[in-house]
C-alpha positions in Angstrom: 27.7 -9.0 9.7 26.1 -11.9 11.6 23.4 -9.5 13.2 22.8 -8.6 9.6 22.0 -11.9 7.9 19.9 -12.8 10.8 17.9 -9.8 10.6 17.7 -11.0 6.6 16.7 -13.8 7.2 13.8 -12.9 9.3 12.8 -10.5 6.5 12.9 -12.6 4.5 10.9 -15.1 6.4 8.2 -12.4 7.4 7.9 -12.0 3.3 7.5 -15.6 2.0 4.8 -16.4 5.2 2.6 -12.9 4.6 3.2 -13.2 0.7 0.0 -14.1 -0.5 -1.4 -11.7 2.3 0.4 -8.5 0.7 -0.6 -9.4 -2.5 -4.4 -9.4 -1.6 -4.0 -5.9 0.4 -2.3 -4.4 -2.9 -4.8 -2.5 -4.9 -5.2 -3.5 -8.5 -2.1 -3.8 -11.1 -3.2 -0.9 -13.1 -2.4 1.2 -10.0 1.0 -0.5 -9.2 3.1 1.5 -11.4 5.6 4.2 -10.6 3.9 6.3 -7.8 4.0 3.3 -5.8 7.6 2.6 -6.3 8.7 6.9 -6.1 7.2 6.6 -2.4 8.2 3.4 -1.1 12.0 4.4 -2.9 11.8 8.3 -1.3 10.9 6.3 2.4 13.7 4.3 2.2 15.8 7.2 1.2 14.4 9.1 4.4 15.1 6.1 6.3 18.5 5.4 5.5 19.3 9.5 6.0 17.0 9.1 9.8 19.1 5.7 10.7 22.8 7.4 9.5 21.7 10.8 11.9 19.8 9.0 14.8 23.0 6.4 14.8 24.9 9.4 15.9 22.6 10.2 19.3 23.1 8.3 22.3 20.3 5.8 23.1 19.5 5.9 19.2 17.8 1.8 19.9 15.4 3.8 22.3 14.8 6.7 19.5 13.8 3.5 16.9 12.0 1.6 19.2 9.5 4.3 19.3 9.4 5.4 15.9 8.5 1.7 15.2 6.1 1.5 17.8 4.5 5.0 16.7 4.4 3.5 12.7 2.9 0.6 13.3 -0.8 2.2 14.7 -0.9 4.8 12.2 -0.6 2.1 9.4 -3.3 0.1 11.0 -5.3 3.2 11.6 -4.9 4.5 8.1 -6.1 0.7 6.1 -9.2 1.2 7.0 -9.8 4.7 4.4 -7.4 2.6 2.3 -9.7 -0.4 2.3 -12.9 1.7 2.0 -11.8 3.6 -1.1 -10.6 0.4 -3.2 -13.8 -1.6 -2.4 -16.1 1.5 -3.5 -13.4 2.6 -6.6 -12.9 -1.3 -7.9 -14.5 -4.2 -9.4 -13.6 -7.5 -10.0 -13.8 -9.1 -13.5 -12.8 -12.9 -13.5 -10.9 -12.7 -10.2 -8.9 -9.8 -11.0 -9.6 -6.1 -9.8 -9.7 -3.4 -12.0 -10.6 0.7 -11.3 -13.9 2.1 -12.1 -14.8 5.5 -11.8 -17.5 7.4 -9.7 -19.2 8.8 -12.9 -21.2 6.6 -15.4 -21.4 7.9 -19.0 -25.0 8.3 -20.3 -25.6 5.5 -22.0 -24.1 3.1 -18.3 -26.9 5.3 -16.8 -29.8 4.3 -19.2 -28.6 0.2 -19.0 -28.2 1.0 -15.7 -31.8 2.0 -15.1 -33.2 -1.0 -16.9 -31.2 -3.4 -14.8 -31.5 -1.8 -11.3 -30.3 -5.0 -9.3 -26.9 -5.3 -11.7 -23.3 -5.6 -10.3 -20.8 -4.0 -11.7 -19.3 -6.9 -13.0 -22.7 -7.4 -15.1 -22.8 -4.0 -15.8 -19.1 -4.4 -17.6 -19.9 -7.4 -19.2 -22.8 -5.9 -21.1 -20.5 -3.2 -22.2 -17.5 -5.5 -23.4 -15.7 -6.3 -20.6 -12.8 -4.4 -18.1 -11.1 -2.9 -21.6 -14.4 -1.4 -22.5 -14.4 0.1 -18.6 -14.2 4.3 -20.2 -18.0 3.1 -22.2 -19.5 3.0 -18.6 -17.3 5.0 -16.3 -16.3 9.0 -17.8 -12.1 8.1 -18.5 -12.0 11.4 -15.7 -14.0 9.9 -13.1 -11.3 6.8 -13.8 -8.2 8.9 -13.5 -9.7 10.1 -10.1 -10.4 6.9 -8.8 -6.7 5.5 -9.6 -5.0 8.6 -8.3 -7.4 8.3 -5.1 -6.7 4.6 -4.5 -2.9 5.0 -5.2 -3.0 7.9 -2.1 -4.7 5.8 0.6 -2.2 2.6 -0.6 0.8 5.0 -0.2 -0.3 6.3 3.0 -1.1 2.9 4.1 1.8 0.9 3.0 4.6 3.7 4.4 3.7 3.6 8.1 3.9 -0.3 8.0 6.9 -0.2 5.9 8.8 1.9 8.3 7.5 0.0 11.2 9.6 -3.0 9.4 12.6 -0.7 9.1 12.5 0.6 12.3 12.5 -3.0 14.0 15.2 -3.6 11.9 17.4 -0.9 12.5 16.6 -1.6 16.3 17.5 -4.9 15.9 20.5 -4.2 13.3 22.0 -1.2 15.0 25.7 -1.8 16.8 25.2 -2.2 20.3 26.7 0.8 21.9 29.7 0.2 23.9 29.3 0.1 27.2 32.6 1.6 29.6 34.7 -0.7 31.2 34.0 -1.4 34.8 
């Protein structure tokens, strides 16, 4: 139990000093919905099924070591895609960041043409602003966008997330008895 609240406490810890670090990693709030929370609750279903059956193999610290060593490069390796896409699929609209689609309806293409040097923040304010989005952007091309920004977070966030379980079910694990000598 005291290995335990240690290991929460440095969770915990880890949490409050990256907070505002997560936050600007996580794509925008119309994206955070329940895809999101289905994958990060299936991983820690998988995890808690992978920690209850590795617990049960000898030198199971080693086997979570490595899976936590393995995690942590292909979450780095895979922010990069996850990065590109929301830059390229997002715009931001007083500080916020909202979805935009690939696809600009006809009459975005025509302002569009008059105002070549436009942002997209420009280009959305002439329309009405970020609730008017589906007058500039086809509502399909939107759809994609959200559905292709929610993928790259999920694949993103679920190699770091394991890392985190993996270190702590290396650190959480009962140390296995060693024989008497």
């Amino acid at each position: 139990m005291k290995i335990l609240k240690h290991a929460v406490g440095i969770v915990a810890t880890l949490f409050f000093a990256f907070k505002g670090s997560l936050l600007g990693i996580a794509p925008p709030e119309e994206v955070r919905k329940w895809p999101v929370a289905f994958a990060l609750f299936f991983l820690l279903i998988i995890f808690l099924a992978v920690s209850a059956l590795v617990r049960t193999v000898k030198g199971h610290r080693t086997i979570v070591w490595v899976a936590a060593l393995g995690c942590a490069p292909l979450g780095w390796f895979l922010f990069r895609p996850y990065q590109t896409k929301t830059y390229a699929l997002t715009f931001l609209w007083n500080g916020e960041s909202y979805v935009k689609g690939e696809v600009l309806t006809q009459q975005a293409q025509e302002w569009k043409a008059n105002n070549i040097q436009a942002t997209d923040s420009e280009l959305v304010s002439s329309f009405g602003g970020p609730d008017h989005k589906d007058r500039i952007w086809t509502p399909e091309s939107i759809a994609k966008a959200r559905v292709e920004i929610t993928e790259k977070y999920i694949l993103f966030v679920v190699p770091l997330l394991a890392t985190v379980l993996f270190f702590l079910e290396g650190l959480v694990a009962p140390y296995e008895a060693q024989p008497p000598t």
